[in-house]
C-alpha positions in Angstrom: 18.9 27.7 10.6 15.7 27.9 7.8 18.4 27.2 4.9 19.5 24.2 7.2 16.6 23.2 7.4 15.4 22.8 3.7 18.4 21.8 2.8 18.0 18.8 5.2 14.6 18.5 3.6 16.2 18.2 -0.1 18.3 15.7 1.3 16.0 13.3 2.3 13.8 13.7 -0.7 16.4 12.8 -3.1 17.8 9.7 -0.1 14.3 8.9 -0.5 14.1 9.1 -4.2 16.8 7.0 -4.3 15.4 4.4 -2.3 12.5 4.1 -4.5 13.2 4.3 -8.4 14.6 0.8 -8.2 11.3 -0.9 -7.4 9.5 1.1 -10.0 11.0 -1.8 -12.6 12.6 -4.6 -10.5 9.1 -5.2 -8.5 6.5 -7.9 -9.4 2.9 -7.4 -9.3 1.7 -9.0 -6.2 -2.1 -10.9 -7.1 -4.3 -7.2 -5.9 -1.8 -5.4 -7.7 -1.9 -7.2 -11.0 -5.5 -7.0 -11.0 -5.7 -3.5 -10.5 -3.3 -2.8 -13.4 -5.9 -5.5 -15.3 -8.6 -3.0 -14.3 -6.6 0.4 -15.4 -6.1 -1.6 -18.6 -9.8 -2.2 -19.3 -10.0 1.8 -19.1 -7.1 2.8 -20.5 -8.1 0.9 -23.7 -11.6 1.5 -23.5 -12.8 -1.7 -23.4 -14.7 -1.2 -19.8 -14.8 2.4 -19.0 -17.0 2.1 -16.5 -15.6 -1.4 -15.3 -19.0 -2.5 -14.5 -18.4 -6.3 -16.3 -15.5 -6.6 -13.7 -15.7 -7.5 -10.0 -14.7 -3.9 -8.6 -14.7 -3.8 -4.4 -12.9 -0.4 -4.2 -13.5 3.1 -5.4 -12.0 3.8 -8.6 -9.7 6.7 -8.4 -6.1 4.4 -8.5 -7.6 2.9 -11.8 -8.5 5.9 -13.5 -5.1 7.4 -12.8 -3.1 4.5 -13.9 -5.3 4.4 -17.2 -3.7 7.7 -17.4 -0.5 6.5 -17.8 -0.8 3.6 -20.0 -1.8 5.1 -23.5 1.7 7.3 -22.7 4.0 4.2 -21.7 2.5 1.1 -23.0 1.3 -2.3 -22.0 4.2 -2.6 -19.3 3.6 -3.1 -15.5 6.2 0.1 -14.2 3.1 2.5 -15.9 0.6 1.6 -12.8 3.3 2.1 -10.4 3.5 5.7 -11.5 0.8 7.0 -9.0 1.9 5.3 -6.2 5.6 5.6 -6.9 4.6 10.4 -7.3 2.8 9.9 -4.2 5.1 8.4 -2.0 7.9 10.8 -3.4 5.7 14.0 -2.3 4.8 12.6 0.9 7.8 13.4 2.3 7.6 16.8 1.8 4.2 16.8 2.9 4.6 15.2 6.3 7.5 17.9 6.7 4.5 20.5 6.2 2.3 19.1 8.3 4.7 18.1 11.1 5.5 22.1 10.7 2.1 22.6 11.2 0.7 20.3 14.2 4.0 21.1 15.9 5.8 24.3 15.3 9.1 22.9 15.9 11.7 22.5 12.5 13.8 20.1 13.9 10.5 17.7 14.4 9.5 18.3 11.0 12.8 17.1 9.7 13.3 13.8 11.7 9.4 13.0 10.4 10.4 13.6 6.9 13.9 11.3 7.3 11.6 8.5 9.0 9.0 8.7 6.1 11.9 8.9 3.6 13.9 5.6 4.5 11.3 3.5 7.2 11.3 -0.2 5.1 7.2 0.2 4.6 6.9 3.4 2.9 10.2 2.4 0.7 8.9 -0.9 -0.3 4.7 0.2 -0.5 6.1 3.3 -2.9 6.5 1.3 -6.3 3.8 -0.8 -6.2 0.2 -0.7 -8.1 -1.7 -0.6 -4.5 -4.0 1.9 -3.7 -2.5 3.0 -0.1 0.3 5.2 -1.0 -2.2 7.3 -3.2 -4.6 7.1 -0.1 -2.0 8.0 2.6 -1.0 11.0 0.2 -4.3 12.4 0.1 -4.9 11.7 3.7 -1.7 13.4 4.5 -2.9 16.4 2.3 -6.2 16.7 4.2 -4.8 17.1 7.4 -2.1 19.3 6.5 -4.3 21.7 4.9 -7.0 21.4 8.3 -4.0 22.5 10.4 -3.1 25.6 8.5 -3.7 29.0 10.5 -7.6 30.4 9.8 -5.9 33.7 10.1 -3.3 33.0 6.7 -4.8 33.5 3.4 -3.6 29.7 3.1 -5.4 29.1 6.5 -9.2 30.0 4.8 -8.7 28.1 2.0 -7.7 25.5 3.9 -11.1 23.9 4.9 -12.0 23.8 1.2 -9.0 22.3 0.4 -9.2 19.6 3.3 -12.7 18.5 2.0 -11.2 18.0 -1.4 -7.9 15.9 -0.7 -10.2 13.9 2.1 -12.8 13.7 -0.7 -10.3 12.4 -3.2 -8.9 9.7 -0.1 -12.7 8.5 -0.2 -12.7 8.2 -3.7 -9.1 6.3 -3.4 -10.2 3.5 -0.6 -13.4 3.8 1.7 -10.5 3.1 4.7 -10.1 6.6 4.4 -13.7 7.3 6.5 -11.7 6.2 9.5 -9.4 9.5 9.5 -12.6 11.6 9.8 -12.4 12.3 13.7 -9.1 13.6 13.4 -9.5 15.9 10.6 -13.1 17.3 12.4 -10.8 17.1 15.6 -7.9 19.3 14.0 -10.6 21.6 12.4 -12.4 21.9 16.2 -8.6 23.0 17.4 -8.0 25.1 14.8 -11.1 27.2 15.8 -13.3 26.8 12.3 -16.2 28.6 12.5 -19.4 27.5 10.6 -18.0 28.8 6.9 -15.2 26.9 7.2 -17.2 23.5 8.0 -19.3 24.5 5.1 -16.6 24.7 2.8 -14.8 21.4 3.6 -18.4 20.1 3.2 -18.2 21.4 -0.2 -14.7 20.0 -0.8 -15.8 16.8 0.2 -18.9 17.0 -2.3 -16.9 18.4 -5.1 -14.7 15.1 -5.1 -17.5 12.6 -4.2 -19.5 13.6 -6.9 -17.8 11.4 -10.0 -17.4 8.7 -7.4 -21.2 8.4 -6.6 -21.9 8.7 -10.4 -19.6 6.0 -11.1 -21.4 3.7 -8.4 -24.9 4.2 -10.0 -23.4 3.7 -13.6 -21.2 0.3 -12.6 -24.4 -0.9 -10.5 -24.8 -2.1 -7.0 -22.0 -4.2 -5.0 -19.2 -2.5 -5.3 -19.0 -1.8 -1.5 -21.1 -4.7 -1.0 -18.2 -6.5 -2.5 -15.6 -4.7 0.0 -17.3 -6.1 2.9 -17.3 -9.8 1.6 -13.9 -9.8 0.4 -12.3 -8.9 3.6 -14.4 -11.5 5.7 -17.0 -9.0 7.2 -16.9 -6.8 10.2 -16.6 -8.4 13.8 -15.1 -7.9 17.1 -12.1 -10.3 17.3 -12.4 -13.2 19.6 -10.6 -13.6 23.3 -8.3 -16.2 21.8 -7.2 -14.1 18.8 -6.2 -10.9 20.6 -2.4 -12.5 21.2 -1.7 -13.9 18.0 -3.2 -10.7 16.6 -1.0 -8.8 18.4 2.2 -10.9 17.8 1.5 -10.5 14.4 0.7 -6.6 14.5 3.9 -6.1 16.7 6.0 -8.5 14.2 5.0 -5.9 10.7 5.5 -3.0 12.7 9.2 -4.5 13.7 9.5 -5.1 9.6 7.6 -2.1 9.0 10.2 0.6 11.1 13.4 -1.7 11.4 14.6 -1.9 15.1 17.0 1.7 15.0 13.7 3.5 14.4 11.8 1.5 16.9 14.6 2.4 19.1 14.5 6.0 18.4 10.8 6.5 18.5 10.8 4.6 22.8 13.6 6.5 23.5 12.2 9.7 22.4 8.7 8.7 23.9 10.3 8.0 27.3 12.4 11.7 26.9 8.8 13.5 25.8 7.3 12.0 28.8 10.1 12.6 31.3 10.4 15.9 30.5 9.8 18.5 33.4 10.6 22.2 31.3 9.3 23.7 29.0 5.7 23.7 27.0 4.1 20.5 27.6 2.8 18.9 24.2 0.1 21.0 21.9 -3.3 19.7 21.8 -2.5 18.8 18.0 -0.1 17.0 18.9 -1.9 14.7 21.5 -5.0 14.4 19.2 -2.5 12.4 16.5 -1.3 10.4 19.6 -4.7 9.4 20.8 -6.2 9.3 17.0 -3.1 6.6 16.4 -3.8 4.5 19.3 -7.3 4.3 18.7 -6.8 3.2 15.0 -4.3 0.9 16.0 -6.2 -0.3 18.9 -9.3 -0.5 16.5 -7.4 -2.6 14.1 -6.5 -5.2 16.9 -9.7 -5.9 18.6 -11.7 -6.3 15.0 -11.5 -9.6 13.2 -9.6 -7.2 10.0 -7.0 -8.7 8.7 -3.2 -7.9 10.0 -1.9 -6.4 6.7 1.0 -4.4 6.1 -0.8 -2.4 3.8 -3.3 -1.0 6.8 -0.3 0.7 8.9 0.8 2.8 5.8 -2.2 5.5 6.3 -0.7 6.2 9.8 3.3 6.2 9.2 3.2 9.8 8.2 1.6 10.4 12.1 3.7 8.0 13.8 6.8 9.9 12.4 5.5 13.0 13.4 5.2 11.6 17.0 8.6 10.2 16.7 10.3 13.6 15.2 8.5 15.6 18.4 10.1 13.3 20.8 13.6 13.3 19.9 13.4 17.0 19.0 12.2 17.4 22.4 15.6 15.2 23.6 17.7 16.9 21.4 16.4 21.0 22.5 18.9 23.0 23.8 18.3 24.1 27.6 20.6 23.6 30.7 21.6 20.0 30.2 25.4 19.9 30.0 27.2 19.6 26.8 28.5 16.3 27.6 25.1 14.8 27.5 24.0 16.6 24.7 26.7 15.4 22.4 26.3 12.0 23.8 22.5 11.9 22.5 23.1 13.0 18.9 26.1 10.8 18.8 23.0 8.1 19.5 21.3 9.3 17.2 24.1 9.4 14.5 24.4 6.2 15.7 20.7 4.7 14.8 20.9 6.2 11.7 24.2 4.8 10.8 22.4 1.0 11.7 19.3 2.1 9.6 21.0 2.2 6.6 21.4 -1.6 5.6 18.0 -2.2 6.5 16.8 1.2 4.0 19.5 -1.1 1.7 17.4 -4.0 2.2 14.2 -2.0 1.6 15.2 -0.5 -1.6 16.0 -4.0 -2.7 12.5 -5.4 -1.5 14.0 -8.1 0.2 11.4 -7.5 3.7 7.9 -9.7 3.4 6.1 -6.0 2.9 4.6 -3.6 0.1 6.1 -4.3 -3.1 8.8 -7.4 -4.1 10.4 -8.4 -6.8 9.2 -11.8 -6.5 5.6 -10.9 -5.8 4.3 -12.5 -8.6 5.3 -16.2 -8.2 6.9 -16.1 -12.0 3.6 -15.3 -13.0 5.2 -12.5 -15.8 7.8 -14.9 -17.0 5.2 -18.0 -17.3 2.8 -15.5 -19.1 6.2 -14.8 -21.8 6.1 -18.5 -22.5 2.7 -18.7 -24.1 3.0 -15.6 -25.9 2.7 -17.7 -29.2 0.6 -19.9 -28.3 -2.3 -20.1 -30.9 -6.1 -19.3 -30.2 -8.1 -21.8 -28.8 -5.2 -22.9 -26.0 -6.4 -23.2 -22.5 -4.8 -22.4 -19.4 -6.4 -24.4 -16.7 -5.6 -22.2 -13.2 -6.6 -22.4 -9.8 -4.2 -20.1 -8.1 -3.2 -17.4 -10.1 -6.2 -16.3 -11.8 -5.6 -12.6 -11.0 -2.2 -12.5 -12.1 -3.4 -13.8 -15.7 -6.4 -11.3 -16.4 -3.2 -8.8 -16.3 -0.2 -11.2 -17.8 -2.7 -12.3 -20.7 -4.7 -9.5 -21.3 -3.9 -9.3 -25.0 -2.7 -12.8 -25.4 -4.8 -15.7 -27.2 -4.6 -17.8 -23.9 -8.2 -18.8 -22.4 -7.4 -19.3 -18.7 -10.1 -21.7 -17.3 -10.5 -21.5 -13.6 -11.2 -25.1 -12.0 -12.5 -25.2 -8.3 -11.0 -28.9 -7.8 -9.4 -31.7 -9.0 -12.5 -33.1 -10.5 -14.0 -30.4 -11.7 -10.3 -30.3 -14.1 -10.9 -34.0 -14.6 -14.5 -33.6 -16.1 -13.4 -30.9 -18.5 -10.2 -32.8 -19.5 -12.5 -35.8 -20.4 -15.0 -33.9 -22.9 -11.9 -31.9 -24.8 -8.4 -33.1 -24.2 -6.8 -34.4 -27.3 -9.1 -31.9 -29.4 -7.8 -28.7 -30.3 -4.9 -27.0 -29.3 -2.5 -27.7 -26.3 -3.6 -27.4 -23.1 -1.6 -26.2 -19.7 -2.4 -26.0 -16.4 0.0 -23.7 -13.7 0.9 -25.3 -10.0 2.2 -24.0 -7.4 5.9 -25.4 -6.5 4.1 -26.3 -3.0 2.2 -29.1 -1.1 -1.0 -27.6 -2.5 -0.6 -29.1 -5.8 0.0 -32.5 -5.2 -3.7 -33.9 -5.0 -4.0 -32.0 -8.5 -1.0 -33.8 -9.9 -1.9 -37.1 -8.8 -5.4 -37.5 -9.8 -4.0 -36.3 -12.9 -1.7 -39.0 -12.9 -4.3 -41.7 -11.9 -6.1 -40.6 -14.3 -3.5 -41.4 -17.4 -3.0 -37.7 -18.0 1.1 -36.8 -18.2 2.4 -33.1 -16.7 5.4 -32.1 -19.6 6.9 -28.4 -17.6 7.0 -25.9 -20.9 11.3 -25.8 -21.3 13.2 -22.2 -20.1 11.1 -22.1 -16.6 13.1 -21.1 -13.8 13.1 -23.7 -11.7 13.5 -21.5 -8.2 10.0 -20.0 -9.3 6.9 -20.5 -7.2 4.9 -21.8 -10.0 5.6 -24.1 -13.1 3.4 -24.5 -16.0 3.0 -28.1 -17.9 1.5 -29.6 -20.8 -1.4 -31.7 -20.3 -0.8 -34.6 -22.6 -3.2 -37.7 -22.5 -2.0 -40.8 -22.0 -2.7 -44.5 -21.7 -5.5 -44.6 -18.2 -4.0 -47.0 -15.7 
């Protein structure tokens, strides 16, 4: 039954490996990704170390890792993938460990790993340059090592080792203070005793310690900066609760695809109808309250609905989902008949999974990682390779996806905060110099631009061998006779 059982485990690491590599170098830097990989570049080529000339909001573990990888592979995008992309891989594994751990049960442990391995948000998030598959990895970690035995050699090293990986989740996004209850609730059930809290202190320290050197070297804001960018803090108001949660409900449909949504009710409703045997550990009902709060937290506070905030807690929501059809599945005096009729089910579910793991792998949901993230931002970027010093870029949109797209190019990329503000700076300096572009969105949105332009005598030429399905187009500003 153990050789079974890793042998399941191998095979949804390598299903799940599988899933993945493609997006490592069919993806598109969405605009947070691309300016991350900007900010790894500044490191990596040591022309901000410290990154304190740029607008940093988040703590900088991601970027120092990616810098990592750039001096080995090059100025391409697939090199700040590379964390992401390792930590996703052993996450699987990891949430086998720890569904091991909270729950005792094998079987449980393997349906977590499956889920992790081929749900549409942890396939899509995995090759991408954001900082929340790094996070959930560490997270993962910490709890994992809080739930080993205090009586193992593994166990007492275990509080040390949960400081550190929740230390290094700090140090990766400050989202990861949320996950402190459960890990002091896992450590309370676990039966720490006052070394053991001292020790994950000291964990805790020993990866904070660069992070809050960092802070006083790049200078105030940087949290400051977190705050601001994601609209502050407040309770949401009576009139937002539905569309919040039609919109929370709506990712999470994307986020599991409807045969795990399925699985994960119908196990819930078999856990709870259950009458024999033990009734649920109190690690496992601490992950079920701990997700309900977070997700209950995450509705009725004005944050943002983004895909990216469900991915810490998909590791714990498998879990629950693993116990529950475990629980349906465990042998005991059902009859045969019924037996094989639920694992034909669930044979079944996973049999309708697979084209939407298909789609995953292929990015085609609205979630993590795309290969059309980017707008055409990378292929516009190509186009003014050879353009000489001294050309501008006038941009509005896309600033973020040209600190990355032109680091090294000769491109000055002028930001304009309206139509006028471009007209005022066209009037001192077009026809002077070198050519001059400006990028638009293929939307509404750019129309004013383009026709003050227009009344204004200025002519929009699109540079040739754009595609024209992209979501941008850049033209050549040239001046022409004022009506």
């Amino acid at each position: 039954m153990m050789r079974a059982g890793r042998l399941g485990l191998l095979a949804c690491c390598w299903v799940g490996a599988a899933l993945r590599f493609r997006g490592l170098f069919a993806n598109s830097f969405h605009v947070d990704e691309a300016l991350f990989a900007a900010w790894a570049r500044q490191i990596a080529v040591w022309r901000d170390p410290l990154l304190a000339m740029q607008p940093v909001d988040k703590p900088p573990l991601l970027f120092y890792l990616q810098a990592l990888f750039y001096p080995l592979l090059g100025p391409v995008e697939w090199p700040a993938r590379l964390p992401s992309l390792i930590a996703s891989l052993l996450l699987i594994p990891l949430t086998a460990q720890l569904a091991r751990r909270l729950t005792g049960d094998r079987a449980a442990a393997l349906v977590a790993a499956a889920i992790v391995a081929v749900a549409p948000l942890t396939v899509q998030f995995s090759a991408t340059a954001f900082s929340d598959p790094l996070l959930t990895f560490w997270l993962t970690a910490a709890l994992t090592c809080a739930a080993g035995r205090p009586a193992s050699r593994a166990g007492r090293s275990g509080p040390l080792l949960a400081g550190l990986f929740f230390g290094l989740a700090l140090a990766t996004k400050y989202q990861a203070a949320l996950f402190l209850p459960l890990l002091l609730g896992l450590g309370w059930l676990r039966g720490w005793r006052r070394g053991d809290w001292a020790r994950g202190l000291i964990g805790g320290l020993i990866a904070l310690g660069p992070v809050i050197v960092w802070l006083w070297a790049a200078g105030e804001g940087v949290i400051a900066r977190q705050w601001l960018n994601i609209g502050g803090i407040r309770p949401a108001r009576s009139w937002e609760l539905w569309p919040r949660m039609n919109q929370a409900a709506a990712l999470w449909r994307v986020a599991l695809g409807l045969p795990l949504i399925a699985a994960g009710l119908g196990a819930g409703l078999a856990w709870l109808l259950r009458r024999r045997g033990r009734s649920p550990l109190p690690e496992v009902w601490l992950v079920a309250l701990f997700v309900a709060g977070y997700l209950l937290i995450h509705w009725l506070w004005a944050v943002p609905i983004w895909d990216r905030y469900l991915l810490p807690v998909m590791p714990l929501v498998a879990i629950l989902i693993g116990r529950g059809v475990s629980a349906a599945l465990s042998p005991g005096d059902r009859r045969p008949a019924r037996r094989y009729a639920l694992w034909g089910l669930v044979v079944a579910l996973a049999l309708a999974h697979l084209p939407i793991a298909a789609a995953a792998r292929a990015g085609r949901y609205p979630i993590g990682g795309r290969p059309d993230a980017d707008g055409g931002a990378a292929a516009a970027a190509r186009l003014l390779e050879d353009a000489p010093y001294g050309t501008v870029l006038y941009d509005h949109w896309y600033s973020w996806q040209w600190r990355y797209h032109l680091f090294d190019g000769r491109v000055y990329v002028s930001w304009f905060p309206d139509a006028e503000a471009l007209l005022g700076d066209l009037a001192v300096f077009a026809g002077s110099g070198p050519a001059r572009y400006i990028a638009l969105p293929a939307s509404p949105a750019a129309r004013p631009v383009a026709r003050r332009l227009a009344q204004h005598g200025f002519l929009l030429e699109p540079l040739a061998g754009q595609d024209g399905r992209a979501a941008m187009t850049i033209y050549r500003i040239v001046p022409g006779a004022a009506e």
